[in-house]
C-alpha positions as CSV (number, residue, x, y, z in Angstrom):
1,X,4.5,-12.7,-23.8
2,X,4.0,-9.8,-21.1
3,X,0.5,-8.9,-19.6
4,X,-0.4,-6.7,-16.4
5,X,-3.1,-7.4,-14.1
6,X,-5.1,-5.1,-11.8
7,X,-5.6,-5.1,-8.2
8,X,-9.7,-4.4,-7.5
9,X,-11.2,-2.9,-4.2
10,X,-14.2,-3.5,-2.4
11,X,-17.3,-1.2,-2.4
12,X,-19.1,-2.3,0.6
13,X,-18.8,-6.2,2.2
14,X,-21.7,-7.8,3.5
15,X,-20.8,-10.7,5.1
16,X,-24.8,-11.7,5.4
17,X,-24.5,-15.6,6.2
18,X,-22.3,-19.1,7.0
19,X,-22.8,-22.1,4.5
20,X,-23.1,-25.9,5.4
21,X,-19.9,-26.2,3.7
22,X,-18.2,-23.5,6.2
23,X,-17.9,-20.7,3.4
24,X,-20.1,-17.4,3.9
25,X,-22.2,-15.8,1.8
26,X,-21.3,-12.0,0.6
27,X,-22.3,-9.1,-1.0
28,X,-19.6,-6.9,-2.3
29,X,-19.0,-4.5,-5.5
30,X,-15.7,-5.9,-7.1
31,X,-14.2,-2.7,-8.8
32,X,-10.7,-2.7,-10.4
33,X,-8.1,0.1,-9.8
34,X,-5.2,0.8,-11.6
35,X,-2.4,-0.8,-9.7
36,X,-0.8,-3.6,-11.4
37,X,1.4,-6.7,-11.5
38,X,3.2,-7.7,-14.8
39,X,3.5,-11.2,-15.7
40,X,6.1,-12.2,-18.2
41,X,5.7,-16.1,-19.9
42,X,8.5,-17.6,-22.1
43,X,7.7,-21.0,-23.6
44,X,11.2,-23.5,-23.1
45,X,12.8,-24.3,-25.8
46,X,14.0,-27.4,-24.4
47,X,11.0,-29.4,-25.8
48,X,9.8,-30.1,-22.4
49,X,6.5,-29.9,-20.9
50,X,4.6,-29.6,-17.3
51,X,7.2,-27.0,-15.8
52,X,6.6,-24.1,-14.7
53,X,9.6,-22.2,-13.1
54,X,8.5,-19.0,-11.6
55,X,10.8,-16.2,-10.3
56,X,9.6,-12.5,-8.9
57,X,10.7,-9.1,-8.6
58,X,9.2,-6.1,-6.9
59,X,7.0,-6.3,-3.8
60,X,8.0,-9.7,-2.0
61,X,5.5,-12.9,-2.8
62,X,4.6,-14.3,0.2
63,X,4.8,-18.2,0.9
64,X,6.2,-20.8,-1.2
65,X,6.8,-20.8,-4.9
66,X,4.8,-24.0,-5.5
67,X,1.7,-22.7,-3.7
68,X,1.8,-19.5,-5.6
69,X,-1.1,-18.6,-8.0
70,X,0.7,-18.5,-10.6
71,X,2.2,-21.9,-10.4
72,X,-1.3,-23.4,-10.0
73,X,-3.1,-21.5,-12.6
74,X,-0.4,-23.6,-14.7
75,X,-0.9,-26.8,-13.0
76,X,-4.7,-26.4,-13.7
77,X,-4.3,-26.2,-17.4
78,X,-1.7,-28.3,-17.7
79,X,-3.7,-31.2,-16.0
80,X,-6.6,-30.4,-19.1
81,X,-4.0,-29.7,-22.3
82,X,-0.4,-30.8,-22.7
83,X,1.5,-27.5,-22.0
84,X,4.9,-26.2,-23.0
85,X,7.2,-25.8,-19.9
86,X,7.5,-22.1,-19.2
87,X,9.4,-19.6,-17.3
88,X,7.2,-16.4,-15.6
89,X,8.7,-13.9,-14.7
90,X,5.7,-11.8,-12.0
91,X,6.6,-8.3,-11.0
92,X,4.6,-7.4,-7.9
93,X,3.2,-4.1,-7.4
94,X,-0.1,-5.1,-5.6
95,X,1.1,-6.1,-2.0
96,X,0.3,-9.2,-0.8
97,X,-2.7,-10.2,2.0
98,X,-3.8,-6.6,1.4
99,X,-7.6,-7.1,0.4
100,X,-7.0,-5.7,-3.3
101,X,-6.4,-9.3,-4.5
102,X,-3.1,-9.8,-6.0
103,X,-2.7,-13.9,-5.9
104,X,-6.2,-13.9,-7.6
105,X,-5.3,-11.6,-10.2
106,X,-2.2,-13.1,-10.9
107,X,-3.8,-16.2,-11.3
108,X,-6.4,-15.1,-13.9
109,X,-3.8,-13.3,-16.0
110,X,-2.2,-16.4,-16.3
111,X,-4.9,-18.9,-17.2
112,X,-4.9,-15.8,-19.8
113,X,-1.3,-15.9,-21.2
114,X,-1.6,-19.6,-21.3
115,X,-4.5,-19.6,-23.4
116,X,-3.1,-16.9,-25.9
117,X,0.5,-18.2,-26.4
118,X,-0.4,-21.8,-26.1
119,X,-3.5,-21.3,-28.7
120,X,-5.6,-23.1,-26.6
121,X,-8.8,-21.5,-27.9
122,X,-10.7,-21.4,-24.1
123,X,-13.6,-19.3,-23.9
124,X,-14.1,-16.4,-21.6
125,X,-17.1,-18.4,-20.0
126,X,-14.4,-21.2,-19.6
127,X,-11.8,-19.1,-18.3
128,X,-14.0,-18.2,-16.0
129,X,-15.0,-21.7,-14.8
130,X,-11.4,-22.5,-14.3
131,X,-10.2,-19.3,-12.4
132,X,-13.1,-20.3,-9.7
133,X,-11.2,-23.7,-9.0
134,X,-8.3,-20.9,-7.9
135,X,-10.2,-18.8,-5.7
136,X,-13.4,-17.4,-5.7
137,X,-12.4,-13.8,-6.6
138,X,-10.5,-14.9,-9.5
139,X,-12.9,-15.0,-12.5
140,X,-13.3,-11.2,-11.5
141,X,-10.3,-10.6,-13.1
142,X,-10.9,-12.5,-16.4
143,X,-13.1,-9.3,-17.8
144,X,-11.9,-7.0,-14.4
145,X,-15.3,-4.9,-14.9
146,X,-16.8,-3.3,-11.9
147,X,-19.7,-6.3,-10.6
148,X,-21.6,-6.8,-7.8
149,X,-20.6,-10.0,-6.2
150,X,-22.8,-12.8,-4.2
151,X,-22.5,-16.4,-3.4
152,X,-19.0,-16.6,-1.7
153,X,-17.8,-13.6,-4.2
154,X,-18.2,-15.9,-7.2
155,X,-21.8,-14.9,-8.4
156,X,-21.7,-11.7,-11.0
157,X,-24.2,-9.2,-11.4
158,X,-22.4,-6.1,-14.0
159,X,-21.9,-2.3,-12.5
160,X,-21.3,-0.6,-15.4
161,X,-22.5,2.8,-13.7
162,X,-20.0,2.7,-11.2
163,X,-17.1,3.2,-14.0
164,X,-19.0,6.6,-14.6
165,X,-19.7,7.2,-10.8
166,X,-16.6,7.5,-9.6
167,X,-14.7,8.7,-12.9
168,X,-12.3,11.6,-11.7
169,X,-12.3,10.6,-8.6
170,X,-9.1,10.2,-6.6
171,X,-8.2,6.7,-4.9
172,X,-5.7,6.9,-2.1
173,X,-4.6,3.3,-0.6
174,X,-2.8,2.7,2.5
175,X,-1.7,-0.7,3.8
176,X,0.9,-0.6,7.4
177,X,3.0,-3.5,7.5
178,X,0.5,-5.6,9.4
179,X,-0.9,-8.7,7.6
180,X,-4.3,-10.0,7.9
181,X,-5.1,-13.5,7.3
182,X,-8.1,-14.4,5.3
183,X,-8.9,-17.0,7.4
184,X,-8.2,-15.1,10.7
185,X,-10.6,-12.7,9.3
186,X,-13.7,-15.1,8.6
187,X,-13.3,-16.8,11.8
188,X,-14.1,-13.5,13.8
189,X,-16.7,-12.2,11.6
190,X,-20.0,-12.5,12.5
191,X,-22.5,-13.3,10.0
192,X,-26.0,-11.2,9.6
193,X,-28.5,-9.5,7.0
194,X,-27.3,-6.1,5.6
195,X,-29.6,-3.3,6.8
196,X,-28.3,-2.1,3.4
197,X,-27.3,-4.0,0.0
198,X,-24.1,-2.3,-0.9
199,X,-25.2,-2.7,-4.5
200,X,-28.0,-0.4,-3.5
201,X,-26.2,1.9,-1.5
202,X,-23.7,2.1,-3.7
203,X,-26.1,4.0,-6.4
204,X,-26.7,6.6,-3.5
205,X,-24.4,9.8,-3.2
206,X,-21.4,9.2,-2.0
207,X,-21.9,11.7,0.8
208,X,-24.0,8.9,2.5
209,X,-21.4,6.4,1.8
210,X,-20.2,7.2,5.3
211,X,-23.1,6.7,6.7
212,X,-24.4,3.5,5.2
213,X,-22.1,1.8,2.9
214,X,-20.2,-0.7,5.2
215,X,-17.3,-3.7,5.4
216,X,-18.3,-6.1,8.5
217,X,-15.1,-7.0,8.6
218,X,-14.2,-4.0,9.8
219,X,-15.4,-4.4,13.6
220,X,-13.2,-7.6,14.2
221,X,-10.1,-6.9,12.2
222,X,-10.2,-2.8,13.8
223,X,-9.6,-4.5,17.3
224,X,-7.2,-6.5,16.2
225,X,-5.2,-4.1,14.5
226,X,-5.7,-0.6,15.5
227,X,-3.6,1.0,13.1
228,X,-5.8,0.5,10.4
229,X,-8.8,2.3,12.5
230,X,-6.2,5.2,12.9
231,X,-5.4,5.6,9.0
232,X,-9.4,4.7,8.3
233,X,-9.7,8.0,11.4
234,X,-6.7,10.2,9.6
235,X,-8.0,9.7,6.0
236,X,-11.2,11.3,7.4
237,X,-9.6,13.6,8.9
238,X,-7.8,15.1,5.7
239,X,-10.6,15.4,3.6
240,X,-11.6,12.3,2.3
241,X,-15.2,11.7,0.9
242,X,-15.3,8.1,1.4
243,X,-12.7,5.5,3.3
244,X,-13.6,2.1,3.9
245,X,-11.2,-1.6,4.3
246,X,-11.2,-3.2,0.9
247,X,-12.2,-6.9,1.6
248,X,-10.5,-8.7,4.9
249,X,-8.0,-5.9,5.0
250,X,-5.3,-5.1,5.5
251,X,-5.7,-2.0,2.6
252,X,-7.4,1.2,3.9
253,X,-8.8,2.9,0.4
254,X,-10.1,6.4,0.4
255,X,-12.1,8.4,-2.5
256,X,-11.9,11.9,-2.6
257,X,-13.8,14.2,-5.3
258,X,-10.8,16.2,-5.1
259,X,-7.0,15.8,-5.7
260,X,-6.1,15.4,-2.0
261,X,-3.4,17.5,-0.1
262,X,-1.8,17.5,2.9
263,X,-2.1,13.7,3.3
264,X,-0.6,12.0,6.1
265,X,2.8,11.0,6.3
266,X,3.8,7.6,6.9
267,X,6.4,5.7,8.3
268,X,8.9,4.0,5.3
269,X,7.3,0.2,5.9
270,X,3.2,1.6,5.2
271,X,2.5,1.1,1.5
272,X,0.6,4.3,-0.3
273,X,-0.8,4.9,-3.5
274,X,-2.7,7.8,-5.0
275,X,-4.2,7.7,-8.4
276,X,-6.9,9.1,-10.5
277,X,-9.7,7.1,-11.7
């Protein structure tokens, strides 16, 4: 059984607060883009269960097999319903430690295939309940509808107007071959009240995106790796309406009402994409 998963972007990141229990508090809009992974699960047929072999193609999966997403989205289940062994076969289009989360998708899609081809009759609401023992992102990507995100990204309010808002638009992502660690990220952040809710900002034109619509963890990860400030600058510079680092980096996304041309060139190692919404 195949499936592909989408990557999502971030509309705006308020990083407003930090919890007792050392998380932070957010406000994002969670919106999915059309960049995907493909996940392919065969049940053994050796009769055995609690295995889950994983190999992967494409884009190289970062760290080790038995930490992966995937893997763990398997475990999960498995620890609830007695589960075929399986082999999954996850073709990686969505870079890794790139902000347009991958691992988490993954994840979700196959907490989805496992439910289907297993007929394990788990609810949405369920689903959803078990992706956020994964990561926090990952119930986004049980429904992958655009939402505007709170508590530590795990708290849903629907968008549906941004689908319309930015249908036609053109998406242009950029990630150089730097990595930034989530953690890395948080730990330099600091914490404070929007002077805007990006949910209500984003309802504004998009012209005064530029002006109000921001990522805090742009400040900190920017001077720690210029490059992306100088692909956020070049973007800008060739016409873009709206550029912004999707959640702790390391993607630099721009909209443009137009198809773009003329776009920078980049070196071989700097990931691109360009699509239409």
């Amino acid at each position: 059984m195949k499936t592909k998963t989408c990557a999502k972007i971030n509309i705006g990141l308020n990083v407003v607060s930090r919890r007792e229990d050392g998380y932070h508090n957010l406000e994002t809009i969670f919106y999915p883009v059309p960049l995907y992974d493909t996940l392919d699960l065969v049940k053994s047929d050796d009769g055995t269960s609690g295995r889950c072999e994983l190999s992967a193609s494409g884009i190289e999966v970062c760290g080790e097999v038995s930490d992966n997403l995937v893997v763990r989205a398997y475990g999960l289940l498995h620890e609830r319903y007695t589960l075929p062994s399986v082999r999954v076969q996850l073709h990686k289009d969505i870079p890794s430690q790139a902000g347009l989360g991958g691992g988490s998708s993954d994840a979700a899609a196959m907490l989805k295939l496992l439910n289907r081809c297993c007929d394990l009759g788990i609810s949405d609401d369920e689903l959803c309940l078990l992706a956020r023992e994964l990561g926090a992102d990952c119930p986004f990507f049980i429904h992958s509808t655009p939402v505007y995100a709170t508590g530590i990204g795990d708290e849903f309010e629907p968008v549906p107007e941004m689908s319309s808002r930015l249908s036609g638009m053109y998406l242009v992502m950029v990630k150089p071959p730097v990595s930034v660690s989530t953690g890395q990220a948080y730990s330099l952040v600091k914490p404070h009240a929007a002077t805007y809710c990006c949910r209500e900002i984003a309802g504004e034109s998009i012209e005064r995106w530029k002006e109000l619509l921001v990522n805090d963890f742009e400040y900190s990860v920017f001077s720690q790796f210029p490059v992306l400030a100088e692909v956020k600058a070049s973007l800008y510079a060739h016409g873009a309406d709206y550029v912004q680092m999707s959640g702790s980096g390391s993607t630099i996304f721009a909209l443009y009402k137009k198809e773009p041309v003329g776009l920078p060139k980049y070196d071989a190692d700097t990931f691109t994409y360009i699509t239409k919404l």
